[in-house]
N, C-alpha and C positions, 0 to 999 in steps of 0.2 A: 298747811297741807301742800301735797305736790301741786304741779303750773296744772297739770289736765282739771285737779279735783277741784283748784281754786276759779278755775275759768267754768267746770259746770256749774257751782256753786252761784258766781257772775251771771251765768246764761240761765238760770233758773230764778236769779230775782229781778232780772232783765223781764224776763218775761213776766213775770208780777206783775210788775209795774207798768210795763207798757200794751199787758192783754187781760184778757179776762179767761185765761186757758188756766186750769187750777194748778198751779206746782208746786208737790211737795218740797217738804226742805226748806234749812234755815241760810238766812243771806249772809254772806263773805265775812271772816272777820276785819277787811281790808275797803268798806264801803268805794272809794274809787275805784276799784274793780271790777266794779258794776258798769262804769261808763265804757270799759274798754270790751264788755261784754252786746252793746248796743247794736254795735252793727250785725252782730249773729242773729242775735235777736229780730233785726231788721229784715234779714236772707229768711229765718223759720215762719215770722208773719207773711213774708212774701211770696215762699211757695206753698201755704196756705190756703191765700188768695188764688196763685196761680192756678192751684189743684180746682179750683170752684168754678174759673174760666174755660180751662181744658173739660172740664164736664160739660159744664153747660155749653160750651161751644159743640158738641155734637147736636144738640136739640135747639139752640137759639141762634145759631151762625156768629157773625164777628160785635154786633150790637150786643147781642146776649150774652158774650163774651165779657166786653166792657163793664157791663151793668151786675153780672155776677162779680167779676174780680172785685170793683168797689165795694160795692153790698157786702162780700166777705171781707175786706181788707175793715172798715168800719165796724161789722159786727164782732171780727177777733180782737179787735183794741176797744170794743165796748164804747163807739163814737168816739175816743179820747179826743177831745177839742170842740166836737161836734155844740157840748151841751154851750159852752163858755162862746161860741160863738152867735149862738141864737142868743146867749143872754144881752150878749153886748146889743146883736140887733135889735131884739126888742127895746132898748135901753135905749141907745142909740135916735131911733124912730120912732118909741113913745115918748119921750121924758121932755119937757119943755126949760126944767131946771134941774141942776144937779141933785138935789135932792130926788125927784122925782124919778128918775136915771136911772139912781142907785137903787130906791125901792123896787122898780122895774127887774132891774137883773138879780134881784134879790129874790125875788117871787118865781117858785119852782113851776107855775104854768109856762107854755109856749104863747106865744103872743104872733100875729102876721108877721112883723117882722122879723123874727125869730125863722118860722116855718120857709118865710120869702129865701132868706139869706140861708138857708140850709137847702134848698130845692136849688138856687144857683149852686152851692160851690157841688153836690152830686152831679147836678147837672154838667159842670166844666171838668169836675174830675172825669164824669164817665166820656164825655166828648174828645179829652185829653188822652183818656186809654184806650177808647175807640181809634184813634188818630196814632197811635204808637203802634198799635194792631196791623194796622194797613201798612204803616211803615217799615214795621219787623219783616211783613211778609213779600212785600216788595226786594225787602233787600235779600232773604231768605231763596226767593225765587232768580236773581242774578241783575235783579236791580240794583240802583245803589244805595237805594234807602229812600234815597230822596222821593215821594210821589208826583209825580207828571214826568220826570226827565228818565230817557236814557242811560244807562250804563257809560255809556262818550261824556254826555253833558257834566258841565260841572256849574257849580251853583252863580258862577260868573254868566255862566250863558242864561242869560232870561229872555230869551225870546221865546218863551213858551206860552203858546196862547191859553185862554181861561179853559177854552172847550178840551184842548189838549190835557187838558190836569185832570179836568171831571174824567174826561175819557180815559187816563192812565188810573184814577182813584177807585171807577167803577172798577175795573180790570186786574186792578188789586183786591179792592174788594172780594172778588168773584176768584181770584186763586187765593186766597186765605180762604174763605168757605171752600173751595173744592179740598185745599189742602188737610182742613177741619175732617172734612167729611170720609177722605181717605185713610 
């Protein structure tokens, strides 16, 4: 087929694969052109997500922002990793011997460890996007991106005190929420 119809073809079992968004249609007759399909695929899950933050950040400020984008970015890939990572934890944290291990991550129930190791990595994910939020919006506003310093500063100058950071971070904070709001 022509490069547009093979690349939808690509971007449509792209997305099979890596969401749970239903898409018709049958895959490439060229299976490596699926890979070269990934990164599109990557940008549609993304603004996705985005679109779930931009909402919610009307009603939940830059937190709720965070915690929707992941929440979305998770529920359109159907936790891809999610499950394989609790299993290891469980696995990992129950099993005393290989045997045991394996039974463990075999066994379709959640286990503490499992739940534990899934509550971190949301946790660092949404902490992580919280923290690029305040970032984006620093630099958006004529910052340089950087949170605590000046536009002059550059990442050599550390003589930035602690209270100086909190005080640039709230202040970010607080023009991303105004900016949200507007």
């Amino acid at each position: 087929g022509s490069p547009p119809a093979t690349l939808m073809r690509a971007l449509a079992e792209a997305l099979r694969f890596l969401s749970v968004i239903p898409v018709p249609g049958r895959p490439p007759k060229r299976a490596w052109t699926v890979l070269a399909a990934y990164p599109l695929a990557g940008l549609v899950l993304g603004l996705i997500a985005s679109a779930a933050g931009w909402a919610s950040g009307w009603l939940f400020g830059p937190a709720g922002m965070a915690v929707a984008i992941v929440t979305a970015r998770i529920l359109v890939t159907g936790g891809l990793h999610m499950d394989g990572l609790a299993d290891l934890a469980d696995g990992a944290g129950g099993g005393r011997d290989r045997e045991r291990r394996l039974a463990i991550m075999a066994d379709s129930r959640l286990g503490s460890w499992g739940a534990l190791a899934l509550l971190i990595v949301f946790s660092l994910h949404t902490a992580a996007m919280a923290a690029l939020l305040v970032i984006g919006a620093s630099a958006c506003s004529g910052g340089t991106g950087l949170v605590g310093t000046s536009p002059a500063a550059t990442v050599d100058d550390a003589e930035i005190s602690q209270a100086e950071v909190v005080s640039a971070t709230q202040a970010s904070q607080e023009q991303l929420a105004t900016s949200i709001k507007e």
